[in-house]
C-alpha positions as CSV (number, residue, x, y, z in Angstrom):
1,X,17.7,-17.3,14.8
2,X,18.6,-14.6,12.9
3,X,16.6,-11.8,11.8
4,X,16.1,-8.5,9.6
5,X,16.5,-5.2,10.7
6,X,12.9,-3.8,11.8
7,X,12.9,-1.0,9.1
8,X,12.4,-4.0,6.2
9,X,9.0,-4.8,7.7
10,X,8.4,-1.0,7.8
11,X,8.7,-0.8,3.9
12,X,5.8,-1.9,1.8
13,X,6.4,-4.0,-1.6
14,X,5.0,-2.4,-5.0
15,X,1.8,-3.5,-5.9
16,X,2.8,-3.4,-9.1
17,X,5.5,-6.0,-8.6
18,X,2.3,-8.8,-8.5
19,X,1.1,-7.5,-12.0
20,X,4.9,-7.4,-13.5
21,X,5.7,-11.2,-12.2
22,X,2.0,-12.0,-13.8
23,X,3.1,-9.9,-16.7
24,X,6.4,-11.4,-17.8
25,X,4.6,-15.2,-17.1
26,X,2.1,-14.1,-19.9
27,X,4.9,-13.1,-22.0
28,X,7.2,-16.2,-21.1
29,X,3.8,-18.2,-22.3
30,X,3.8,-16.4,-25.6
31,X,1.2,-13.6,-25.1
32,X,1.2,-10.0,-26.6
33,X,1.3,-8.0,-23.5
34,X,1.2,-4.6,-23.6
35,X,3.3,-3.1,-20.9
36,X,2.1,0.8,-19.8
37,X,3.0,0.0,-16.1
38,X,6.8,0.8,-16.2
39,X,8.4,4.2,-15.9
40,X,10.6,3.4,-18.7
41,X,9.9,4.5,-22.5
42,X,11.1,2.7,-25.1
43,X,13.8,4.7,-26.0
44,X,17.8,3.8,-25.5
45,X,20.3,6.6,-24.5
46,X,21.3,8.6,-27.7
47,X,23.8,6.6,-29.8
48,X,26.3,9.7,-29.2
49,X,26.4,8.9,-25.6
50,X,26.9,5.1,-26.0
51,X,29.3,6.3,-28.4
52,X,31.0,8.7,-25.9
53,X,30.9,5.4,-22.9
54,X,32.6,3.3,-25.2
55,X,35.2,5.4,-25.7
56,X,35.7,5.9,-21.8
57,X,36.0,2.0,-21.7
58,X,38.8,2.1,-24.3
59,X,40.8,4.9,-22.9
60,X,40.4,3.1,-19.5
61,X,38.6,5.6,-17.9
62,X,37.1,3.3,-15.2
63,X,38.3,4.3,-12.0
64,X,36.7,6.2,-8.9
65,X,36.0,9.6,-9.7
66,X,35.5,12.6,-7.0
67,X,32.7,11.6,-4.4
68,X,31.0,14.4,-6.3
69,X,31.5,13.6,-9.3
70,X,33.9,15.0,-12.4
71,X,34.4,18.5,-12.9
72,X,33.5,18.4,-16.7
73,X,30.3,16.9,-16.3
74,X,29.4,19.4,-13.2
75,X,30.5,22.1,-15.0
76,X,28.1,21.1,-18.4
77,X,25.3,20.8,-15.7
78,X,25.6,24.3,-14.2
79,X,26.1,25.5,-18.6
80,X,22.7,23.5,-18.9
81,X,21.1,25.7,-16.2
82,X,22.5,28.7,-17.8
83,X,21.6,28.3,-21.2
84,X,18.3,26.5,-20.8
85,X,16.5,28.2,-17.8
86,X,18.6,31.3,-17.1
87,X,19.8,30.5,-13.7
88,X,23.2,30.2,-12.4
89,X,24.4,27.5,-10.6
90,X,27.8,27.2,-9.3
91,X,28.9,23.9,-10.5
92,X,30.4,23.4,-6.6
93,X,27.1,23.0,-5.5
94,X,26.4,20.3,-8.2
95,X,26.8,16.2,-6.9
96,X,26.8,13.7,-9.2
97,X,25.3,10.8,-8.0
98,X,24.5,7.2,-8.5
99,X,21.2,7.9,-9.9
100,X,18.3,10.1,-8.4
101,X,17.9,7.4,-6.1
102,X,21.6,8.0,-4.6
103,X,20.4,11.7,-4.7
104,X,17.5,10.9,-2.5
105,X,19.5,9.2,-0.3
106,X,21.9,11.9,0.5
107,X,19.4,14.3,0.9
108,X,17.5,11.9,3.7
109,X,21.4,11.4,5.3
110,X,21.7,15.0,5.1
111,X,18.5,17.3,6.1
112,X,16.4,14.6,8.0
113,X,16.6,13.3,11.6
114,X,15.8,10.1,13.4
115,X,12.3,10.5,14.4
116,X,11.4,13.5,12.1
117,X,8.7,14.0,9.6
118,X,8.9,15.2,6.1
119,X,5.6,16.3,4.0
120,X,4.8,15.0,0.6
121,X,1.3,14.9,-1.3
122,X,-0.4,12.0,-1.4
123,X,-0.6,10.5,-4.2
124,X,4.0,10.5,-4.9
125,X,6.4,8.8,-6.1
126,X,6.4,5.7,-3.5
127,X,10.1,5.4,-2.7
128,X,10.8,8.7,-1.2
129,X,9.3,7.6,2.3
130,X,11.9,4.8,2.3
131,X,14.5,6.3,2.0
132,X,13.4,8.8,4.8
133,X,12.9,5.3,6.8
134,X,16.3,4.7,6.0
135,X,17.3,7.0,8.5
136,X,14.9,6.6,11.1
137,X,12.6,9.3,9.5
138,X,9.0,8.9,8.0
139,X,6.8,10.7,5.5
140,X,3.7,12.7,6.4
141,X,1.3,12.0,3.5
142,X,-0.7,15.0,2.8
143,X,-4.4,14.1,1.0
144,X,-4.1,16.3,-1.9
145,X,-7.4,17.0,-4.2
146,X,-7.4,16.5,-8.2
147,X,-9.4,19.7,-8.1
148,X,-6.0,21.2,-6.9
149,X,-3.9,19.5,-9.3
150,X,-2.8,17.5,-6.5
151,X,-0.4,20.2,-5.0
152,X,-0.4,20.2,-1.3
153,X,-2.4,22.9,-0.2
154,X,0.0,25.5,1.4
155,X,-2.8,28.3,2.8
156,X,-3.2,25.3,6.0
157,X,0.1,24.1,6.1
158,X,-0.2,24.8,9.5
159,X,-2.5,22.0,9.5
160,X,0.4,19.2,8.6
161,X,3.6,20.7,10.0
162,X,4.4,21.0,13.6
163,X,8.0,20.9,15.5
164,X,8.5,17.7,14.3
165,X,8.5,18.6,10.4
166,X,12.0,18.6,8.9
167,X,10.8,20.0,5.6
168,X,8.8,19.1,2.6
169,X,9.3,17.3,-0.7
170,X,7.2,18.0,-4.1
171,X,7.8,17.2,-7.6
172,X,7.6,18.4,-11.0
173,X,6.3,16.8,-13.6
174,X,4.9,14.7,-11.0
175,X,5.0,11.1,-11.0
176,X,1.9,9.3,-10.6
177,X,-0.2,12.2,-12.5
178,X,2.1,14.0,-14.4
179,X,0.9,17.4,-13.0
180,X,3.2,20.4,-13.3
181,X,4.2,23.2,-10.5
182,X,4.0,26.3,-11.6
183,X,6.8,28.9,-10.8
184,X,4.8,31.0,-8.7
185,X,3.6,27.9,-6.3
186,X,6.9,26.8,-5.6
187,X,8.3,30.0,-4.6
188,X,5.1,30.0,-2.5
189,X,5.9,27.0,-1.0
190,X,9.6,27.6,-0.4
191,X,8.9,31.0,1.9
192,X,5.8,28.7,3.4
193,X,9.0,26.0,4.6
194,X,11.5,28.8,4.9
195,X,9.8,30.4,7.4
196,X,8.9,27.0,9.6
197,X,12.8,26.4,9.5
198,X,12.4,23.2,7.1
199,X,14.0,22.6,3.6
200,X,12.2,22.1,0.5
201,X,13.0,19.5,-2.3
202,X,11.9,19.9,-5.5
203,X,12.3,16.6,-7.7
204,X,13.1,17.6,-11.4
205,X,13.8,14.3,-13.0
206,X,11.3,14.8,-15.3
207,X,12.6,18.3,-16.3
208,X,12.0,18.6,-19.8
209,X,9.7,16.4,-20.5
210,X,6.7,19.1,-20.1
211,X,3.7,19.3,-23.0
212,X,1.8,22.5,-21.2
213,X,2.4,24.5,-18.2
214,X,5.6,25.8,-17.2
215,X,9.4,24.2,-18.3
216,X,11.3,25.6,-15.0
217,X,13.6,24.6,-12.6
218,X,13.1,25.8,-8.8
219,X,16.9,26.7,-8.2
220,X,15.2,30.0,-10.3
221,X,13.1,30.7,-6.9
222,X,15.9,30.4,-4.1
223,X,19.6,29.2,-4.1
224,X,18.4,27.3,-0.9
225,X,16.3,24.9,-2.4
226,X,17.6,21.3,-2.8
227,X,16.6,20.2,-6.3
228,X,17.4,16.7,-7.7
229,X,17.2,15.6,-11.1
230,X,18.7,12.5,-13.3
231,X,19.5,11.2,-16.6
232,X,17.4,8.5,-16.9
233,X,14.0,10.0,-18.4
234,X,15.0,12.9,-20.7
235,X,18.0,11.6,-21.6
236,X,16.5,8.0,-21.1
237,X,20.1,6.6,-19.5
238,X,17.9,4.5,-17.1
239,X,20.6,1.8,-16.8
240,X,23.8,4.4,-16.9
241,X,22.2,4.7,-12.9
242,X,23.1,8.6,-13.0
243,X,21.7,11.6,-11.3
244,X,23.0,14.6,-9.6
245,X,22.0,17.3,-7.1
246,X,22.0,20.6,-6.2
247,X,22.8,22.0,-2.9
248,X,22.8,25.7,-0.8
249,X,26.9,26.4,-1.1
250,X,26.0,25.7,2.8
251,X,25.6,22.3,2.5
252,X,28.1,21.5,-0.2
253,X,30.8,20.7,2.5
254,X,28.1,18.0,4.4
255,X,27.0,16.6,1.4
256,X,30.7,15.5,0.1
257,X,31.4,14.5,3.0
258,X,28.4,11.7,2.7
259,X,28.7,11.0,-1.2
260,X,32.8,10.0,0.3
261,X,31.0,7.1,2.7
262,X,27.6,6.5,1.5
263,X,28.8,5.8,-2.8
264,X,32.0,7.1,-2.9
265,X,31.5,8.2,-6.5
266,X,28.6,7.8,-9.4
267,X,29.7,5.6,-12.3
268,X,33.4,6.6,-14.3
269,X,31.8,5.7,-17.3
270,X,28.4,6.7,-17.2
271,X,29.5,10.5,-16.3
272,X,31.9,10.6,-19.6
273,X,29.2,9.4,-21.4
274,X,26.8,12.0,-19.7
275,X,29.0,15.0,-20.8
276,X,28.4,14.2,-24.3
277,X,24.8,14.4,-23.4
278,X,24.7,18.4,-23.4
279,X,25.9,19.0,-26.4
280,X,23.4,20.5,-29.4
281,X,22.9,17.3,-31.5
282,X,21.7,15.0,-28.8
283,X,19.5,17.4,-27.0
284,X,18.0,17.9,-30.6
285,X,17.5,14.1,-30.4
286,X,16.0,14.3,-26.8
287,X,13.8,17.2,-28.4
288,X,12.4,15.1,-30.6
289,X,11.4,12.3,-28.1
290,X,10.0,14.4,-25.9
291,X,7.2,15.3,-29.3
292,X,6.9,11.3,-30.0
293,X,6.0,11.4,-26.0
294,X,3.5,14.5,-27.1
295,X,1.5,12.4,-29.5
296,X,1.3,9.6,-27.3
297,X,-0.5,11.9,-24.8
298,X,-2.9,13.0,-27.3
299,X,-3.1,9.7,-28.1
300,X,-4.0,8.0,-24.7
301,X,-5.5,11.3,-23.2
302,X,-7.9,11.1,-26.3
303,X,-8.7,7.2,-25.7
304,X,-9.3,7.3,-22.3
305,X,-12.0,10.6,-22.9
306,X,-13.7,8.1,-25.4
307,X,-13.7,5.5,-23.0
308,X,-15.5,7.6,-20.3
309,X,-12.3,6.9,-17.8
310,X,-11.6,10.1,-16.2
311,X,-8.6,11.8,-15.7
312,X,-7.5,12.8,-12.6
313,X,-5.6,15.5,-13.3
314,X,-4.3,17.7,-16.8
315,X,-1.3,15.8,-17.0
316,X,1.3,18.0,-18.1
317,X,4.4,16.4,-18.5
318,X,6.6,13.0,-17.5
319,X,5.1,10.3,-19.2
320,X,1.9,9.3,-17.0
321,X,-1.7,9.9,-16.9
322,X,-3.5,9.3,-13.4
323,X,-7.1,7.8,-14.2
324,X,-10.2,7.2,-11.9
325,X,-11.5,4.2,-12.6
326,X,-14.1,4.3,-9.5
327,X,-16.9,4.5,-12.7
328,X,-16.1,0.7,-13.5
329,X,-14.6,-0.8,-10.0
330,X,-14.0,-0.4,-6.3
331,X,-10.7,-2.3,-6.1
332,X,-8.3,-0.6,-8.5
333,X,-5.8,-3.2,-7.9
334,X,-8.2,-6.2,-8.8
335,X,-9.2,-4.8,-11.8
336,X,-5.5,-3.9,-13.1
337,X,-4.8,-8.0,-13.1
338,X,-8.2,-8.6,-14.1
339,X,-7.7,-6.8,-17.3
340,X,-3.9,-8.2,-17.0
341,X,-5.3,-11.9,-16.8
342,X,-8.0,-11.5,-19.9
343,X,-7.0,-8.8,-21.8
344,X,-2.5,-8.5,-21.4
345,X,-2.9,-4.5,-20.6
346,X,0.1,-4.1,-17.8
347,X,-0.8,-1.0,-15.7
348,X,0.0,0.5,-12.1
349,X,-2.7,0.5,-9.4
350,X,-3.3,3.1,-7.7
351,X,-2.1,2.4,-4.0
352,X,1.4,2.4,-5.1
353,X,1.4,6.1,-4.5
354,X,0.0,6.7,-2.0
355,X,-3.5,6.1,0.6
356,X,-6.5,8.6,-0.1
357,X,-8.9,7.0,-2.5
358,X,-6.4,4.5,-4.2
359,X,-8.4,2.4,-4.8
360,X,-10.1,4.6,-7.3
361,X,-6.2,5.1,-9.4
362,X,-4.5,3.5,-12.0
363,X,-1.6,5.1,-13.5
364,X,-1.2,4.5,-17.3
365,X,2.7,5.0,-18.5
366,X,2.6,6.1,-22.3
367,X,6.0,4.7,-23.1
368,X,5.1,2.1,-26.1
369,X,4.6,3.8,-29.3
370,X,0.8,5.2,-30.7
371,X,-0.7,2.0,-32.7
372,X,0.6,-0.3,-29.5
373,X,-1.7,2.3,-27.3
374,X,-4.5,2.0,-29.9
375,X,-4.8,-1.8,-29.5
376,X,-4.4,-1.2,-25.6
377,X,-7.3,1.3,-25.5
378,X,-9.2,-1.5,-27.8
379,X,-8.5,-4.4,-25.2
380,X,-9.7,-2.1,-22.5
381,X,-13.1,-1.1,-24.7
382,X,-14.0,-5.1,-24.6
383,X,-12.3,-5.7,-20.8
384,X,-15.0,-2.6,-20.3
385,X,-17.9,-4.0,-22.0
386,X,-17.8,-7.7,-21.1
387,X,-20.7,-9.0,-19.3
């Protein structure tokens, strides 16, 4: 009989893949369900980009490009580094790539070996340790404290990392609790890794999208710091499946050489449309998203205070508040399709993200507009109060 690799048992479905089946049921029944479980706002890709894809499909621009990617679109990234943050970055080092997710990926092929160990915080963003199992690698969840903004706490590093540690992986905005690095902690952490002989990842796909804190990009901290980032959340071309990375001029040579065999290129189309993406008009457009995505975190943030549900942590950017619900239940994931089941409020437990205290987390996506977050903060008020 045949069987699957081992590595499939090793990786653990999404919780909220039971809520999002129960969801779309409701909705395929006729219910009004409120979805603020998915990482995807309702907003399209500007219509300048569609514009500019469309016009690749008619001038037949639908071939392979370079495994990393077309030299326009690398060189617009490395002017968008330039012009917005200050920092140069040789578009050489630059890979485009089919999505973040392909940028992942190559980094796991690339810095991590069989048997290794790579630290993240605990609660993340719960794909990143499969792609490390991928290659035969795992993550080393590190229990990080709301009282620290849930940064991994770098003064007893020494307490996580040992020969075995390949290097360590944050992120910023954060994704489950929208938390925000500052500059000064991630140049901290990059001569904490430096000196154990790891590599640091910083994961910037929500660059941008930041309401307080610091708008920065870790390239500004050391040219040998990988940094990934994508189109799909500022410039909200989930779908295009585009991202891109940046590499120490080192590594440029081993990276290409896995873009050729792992993807062979990112999507013709979706990187013509992308270079249209830079210019002024449609980052005016994204501009003006990212302050709709402002009031909608005044709005919930303001809700969930009146509600007495605590916030984890200030979230500063992305699109996702990280709420302890411990006040009102002791299974997080029970009461997400409890309120689900009576109520049609879609939201992400907790244990998605991560192990310490899950059970306490729910993670609330603003991506519907304000008066669709009203009537979900209603519904959970009576899912609250019912006897």
């Amino acid at each position: 009989m045949q069987k699957l690799a081992n590595r499939v048992a090793d990786i653990a479905p999404f919780q909220v893949m039971a809520v999002m089946e129960r969801a779309k049921r409701y909705q395929g029944l006729g219910e009004d369900v409120i979805h603020l479980e998915v990482g995807e706002p309702d907003f399209v890709a500007p219509e300048a980009v569609n514009r500019a894809g469309e016009a690749a499909i008619a001038a037949g621009k639908t071939g392979y490009t370079s495994a990393a990617g077309l030299p326009e679109l690398r060189q617009a990234i490395s002017r968008f580094y330039q012009q917005r943050y200050g920092v140069e970055v040789a578009a050489e080092r630059i890979l485009v790539t089919p999505g973040a997710s392909g940028a992942l990926l190559l980094l796991s092929s690339l810095m991590v070996n069989s048997g290794q160990e790579v630290l993240m915080p605990d609660p993340c963003y719960p794909c990143n340790r499969n792609f490390l199992a991928q290659v035969g690698a795992k993550a080393r969840m590190v229990p990080c404290r709301t009282e620290d903004n849930f940064e991994i706490p770098l003064a007893n590093l020494n307490d996580h990392w040992d020969d075995n540690t390949a290097g360590m992986w944050l992120a910023s905005p954060a994704n489950p609790t929208g938390s925000v690095l500052s500059q000064a902690y991630v140049a901290q952490a990059w001569e904490a890794v430096s000196q154990r002989g790891g590599h640091l990842l910083v994961d910037e796909i929500y660059q941008g999208l930041v309401f307080d804190g610091e708008d920065f990009t870790a390239l500004s901290a050391s040219d040998d710091i990988f940094v990934i980032n994508s189109f799909s959340k500022y410039f909200a071309m989930t779908g295009w499946r585009l991202g891109w990375i940046v590499v120490p001029e080192w590594a440029i040579e081993g990276a290409t050489k896995l873009a050729q065999n792992l993807f062979i290129s990112a999507p013709a189309v979706s990187q013509y449309a992308a270079i249209r993406a830079f210019e002024d008009d449609v980052l005016a457009e994204c501009e003006g998203r990212r302050a709709t995505l402002a009031k909608r975190r005044e709005t919930l943030i303001a809700g969930l205070n009146k509600l007495g549900l605590p916030i984890a942590s200030e979230p500063q950017g992305a699109f996702y508040v990280y709420v302890d619900v411990s006040g009102v239940t002791d299974n997080a994931m029970a009461w997400c399709l409890g309120l689900l089941d009576e109520y049609y409020v879609a939201l992400t437990p907790g244990a998605d993200f991560g192990a310490r205290d899950a059970h306490k987390y729910v993670r609330f996506a603003y991506t519907c507009d304000c008066e669709r977050l009203e009537v979900a903060l209603d519904r959970i008020a009576q899912f609250i109060a019912r006897p």
